[in-house]
N, C-alpha and C positions, 0 to 999 in steps of 0.2 A: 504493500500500500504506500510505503514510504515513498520507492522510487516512480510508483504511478503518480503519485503528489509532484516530485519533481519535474517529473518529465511533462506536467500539466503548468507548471510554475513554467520552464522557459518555453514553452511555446507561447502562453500569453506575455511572455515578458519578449517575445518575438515579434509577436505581432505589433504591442503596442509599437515598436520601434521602427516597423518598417509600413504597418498600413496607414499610423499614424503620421508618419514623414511629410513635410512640406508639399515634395514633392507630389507624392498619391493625394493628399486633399484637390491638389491644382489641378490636377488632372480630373480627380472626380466633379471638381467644377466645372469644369470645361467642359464635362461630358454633358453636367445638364442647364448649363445654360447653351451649348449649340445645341440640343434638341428644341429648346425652344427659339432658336434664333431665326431672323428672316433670311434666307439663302436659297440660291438653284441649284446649289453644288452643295457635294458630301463635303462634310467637317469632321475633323479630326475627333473621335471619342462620341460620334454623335448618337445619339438616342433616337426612335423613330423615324417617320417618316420625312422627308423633306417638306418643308411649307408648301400646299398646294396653290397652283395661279391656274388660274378660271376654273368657271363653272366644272367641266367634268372631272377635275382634280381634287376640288370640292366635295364634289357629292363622291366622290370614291375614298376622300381620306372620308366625312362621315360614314359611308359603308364599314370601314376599317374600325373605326371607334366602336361599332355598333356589334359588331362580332366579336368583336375584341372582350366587351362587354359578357355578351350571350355565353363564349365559351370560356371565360371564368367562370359566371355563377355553375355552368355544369359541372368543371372541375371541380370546383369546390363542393358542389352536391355530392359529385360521385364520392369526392375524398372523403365527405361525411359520412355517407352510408358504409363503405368501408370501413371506417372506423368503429362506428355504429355494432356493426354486426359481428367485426374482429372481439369485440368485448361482452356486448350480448350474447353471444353465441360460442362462446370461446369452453372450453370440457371444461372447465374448472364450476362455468357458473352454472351450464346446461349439461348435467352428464347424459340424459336421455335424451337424445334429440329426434326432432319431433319427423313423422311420419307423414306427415300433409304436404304432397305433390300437385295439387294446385291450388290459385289463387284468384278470384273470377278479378276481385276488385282491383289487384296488382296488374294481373296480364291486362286490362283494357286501361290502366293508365301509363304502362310504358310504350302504350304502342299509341295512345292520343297525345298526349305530351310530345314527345318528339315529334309528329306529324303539325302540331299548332305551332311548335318551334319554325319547321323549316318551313311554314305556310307564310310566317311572319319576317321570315330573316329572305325570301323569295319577293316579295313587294316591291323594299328598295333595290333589290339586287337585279327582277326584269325595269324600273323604274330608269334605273345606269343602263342597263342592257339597250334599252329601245332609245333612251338619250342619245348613245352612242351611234345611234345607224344615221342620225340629221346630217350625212353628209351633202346633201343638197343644199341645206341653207346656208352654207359659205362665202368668204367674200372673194377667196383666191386660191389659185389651185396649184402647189409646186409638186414635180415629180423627183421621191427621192428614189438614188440608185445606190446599190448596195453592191462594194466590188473588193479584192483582196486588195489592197485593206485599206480603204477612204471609199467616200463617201460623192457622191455626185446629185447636184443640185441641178432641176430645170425649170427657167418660170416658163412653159408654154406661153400663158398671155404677154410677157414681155418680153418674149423673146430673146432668153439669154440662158445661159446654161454653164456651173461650172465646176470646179472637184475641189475638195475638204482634205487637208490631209491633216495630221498632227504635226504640232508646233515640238520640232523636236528640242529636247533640252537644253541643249548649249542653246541654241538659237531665241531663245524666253524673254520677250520683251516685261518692263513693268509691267504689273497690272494680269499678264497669264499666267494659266494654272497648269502646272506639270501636269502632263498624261491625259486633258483635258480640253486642250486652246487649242484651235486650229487655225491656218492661215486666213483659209475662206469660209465663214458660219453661216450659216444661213440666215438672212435676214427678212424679218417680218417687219410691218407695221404695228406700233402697240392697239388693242381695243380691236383685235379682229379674229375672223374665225376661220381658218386656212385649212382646205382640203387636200390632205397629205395623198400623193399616189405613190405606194410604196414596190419595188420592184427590186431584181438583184440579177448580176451579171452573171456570176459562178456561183461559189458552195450558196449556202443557206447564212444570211443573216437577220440582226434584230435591230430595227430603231427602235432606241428605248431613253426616252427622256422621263424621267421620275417627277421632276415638278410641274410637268404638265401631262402628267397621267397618261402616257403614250406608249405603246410598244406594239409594235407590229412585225411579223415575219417578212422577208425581201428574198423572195423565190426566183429563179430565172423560169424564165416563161408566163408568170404570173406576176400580176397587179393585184397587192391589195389595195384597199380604201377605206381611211380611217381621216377625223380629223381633231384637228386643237384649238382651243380656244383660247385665245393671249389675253391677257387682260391687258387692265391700260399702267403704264407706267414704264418707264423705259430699263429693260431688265437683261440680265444674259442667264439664258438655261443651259448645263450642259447635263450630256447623257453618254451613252457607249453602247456598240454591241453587245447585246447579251446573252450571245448564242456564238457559242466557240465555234468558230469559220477557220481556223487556220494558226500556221506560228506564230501570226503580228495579231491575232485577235485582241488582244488589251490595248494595242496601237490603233485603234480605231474609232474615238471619241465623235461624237455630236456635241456642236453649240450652234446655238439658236440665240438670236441677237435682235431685242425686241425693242424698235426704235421708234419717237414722234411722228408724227406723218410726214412733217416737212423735210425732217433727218432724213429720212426711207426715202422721199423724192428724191433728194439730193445724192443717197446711199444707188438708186436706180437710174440718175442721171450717167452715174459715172459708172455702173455695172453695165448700161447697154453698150459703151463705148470699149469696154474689155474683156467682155464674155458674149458678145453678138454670135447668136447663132446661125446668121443667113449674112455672111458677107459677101460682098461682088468678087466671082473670081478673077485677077488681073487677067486673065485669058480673056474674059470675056470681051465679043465685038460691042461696040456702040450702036453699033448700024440693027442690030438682032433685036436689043431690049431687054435681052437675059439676063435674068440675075445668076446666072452659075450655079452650078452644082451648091448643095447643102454643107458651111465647113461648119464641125463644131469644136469652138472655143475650149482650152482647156486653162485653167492657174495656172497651171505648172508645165 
């Protein structure tokens, strides 16, 4: 007993020393003040979800909270009734135990209970579902392409089109985010609602931006259709594939760069002038009126 006393003595004289340290408090701060912090990118020690921007990021982190909710109080039920019966039921208290193989009142409320459960937790969950299909009421349509390993951007209505690659490390201006920032982000307007067409060159990838609740598969041969909603205020999202494609799969970041209107005007003045996807080819005669063959524009 003595040496179980000791050996109880420095482990708490352990702990105090090291969970208690400057250091680990600072960090367990850290952890929950950036869960609560406003951000589009992950943080260091963070807790939860990232702060949702628009509407369907919204009603999906409430979805989140509501389950979250649901399948405690079950755990906690279950863990009682466990308990419960470990002790009732246990040879010391019950040495004759009982003989009754059925229960009418039991069987018909484990089997309505669960069905009123998932009748109730299915509402909001077809409510987001059928949210999710409004991709007609949009205000613009960009097509992204999913390729080893960046990302390709096209606005069909404005005519330009261009590739994302990662901002590699040495190369880190202020202000980017390692493994994150890319040369070319995609740029929206803030306050709008933009119809993603998502597609993919080779293997199988994932657009997957977190703070606006997005993530869609990018298949070759197939177009999906999914879309987001920005809210307004001038903000940067970033995201990443999240579907192992290949060696550089972690080299594969999304950012999404959500600018004032009159920014975005001026962000699209100068995008048709360096990513034009119908330029004249020098070949072409005068005399004809051809615009030449289709070139397409690449950053890089």
């Amino acid at each position: 007993m003595a040496f179980m006393a000791t050996i109880a003595s420095d482990v708490m004289a352990s702990l105090r020393k090291n969970i208690l340290h400057p250091a680990w408090l600072v960090a367990v701060a850290s952890c929950l003040v950036a869960g609560a912090a406003t951000a589009a990118q992950p943080l260091p020690w963070q807790m939860g979800l990232q702060p949702p921007a628009g509407t369907i990021a919204e009603m999906a982190d409430d979805l989140h909270n509501l389950l979250l909710v649901v399948i405690t109080l079950i755990s906690l039920f279950v863990l009682g009734l466990l308990v419960y019966v470990g002790i009732r039921f246990r040879a010391a208290a019950n040495p004759v135990p009982s003989r009754t193989s059925h229960n009418t009142v039991i069987e018909i409320l484990w089997t309505v209970i669960p069905v009123v459960i998932l009748v109730g937790i299915a509402v909001p969950s077809f409510r987001l579902l059928y949210y999710l299909d409004r991709t007609a009421d949009t205000d613009m349509v960009i097509k992204v392409t999913g390729n080893q390993w960046y990302w390709n951007y096209e606005y069909p209505d404005e005519g330009i089109s261009f590739d994302s690659y990662l901002v590699d490390e040495e190369d880190l201006q202020e202000g980017q985010i390692r493994l994150l920032s890319v040369d070319y982000p995609m740029v929206v307007p803030e306050n709008t609602r933009v119809k993603l067409l998502v597609t993919g060159n080779d293997v199988m990838h994932s657009y997957f931006v977190p703070a606006l609740a997005v993530q869609v598969y990018a298949f070759i041969g197939r177009t999906n259709e999914v879309w987001i909603d920005v809210p307004a205020g001038k903000q940067t999202y970033y995201g990443q594939c999240n579907q192992i494609c290949g060696v550089n799969h972690a080299y594969m970041p999304i950012e999404v760069r959500a600018l004032p209107e009159a920014e975005y005007q001026e962000w699209l003045k100068s995008a048709r002038e360096e990513f034009a996807m119908n330029t004249p080819s020098p070949v072409d005669s005068p005399d004809t009126g051809s615009s030449g063959p289709l070139v397409l524009a690449s950053a890089n």
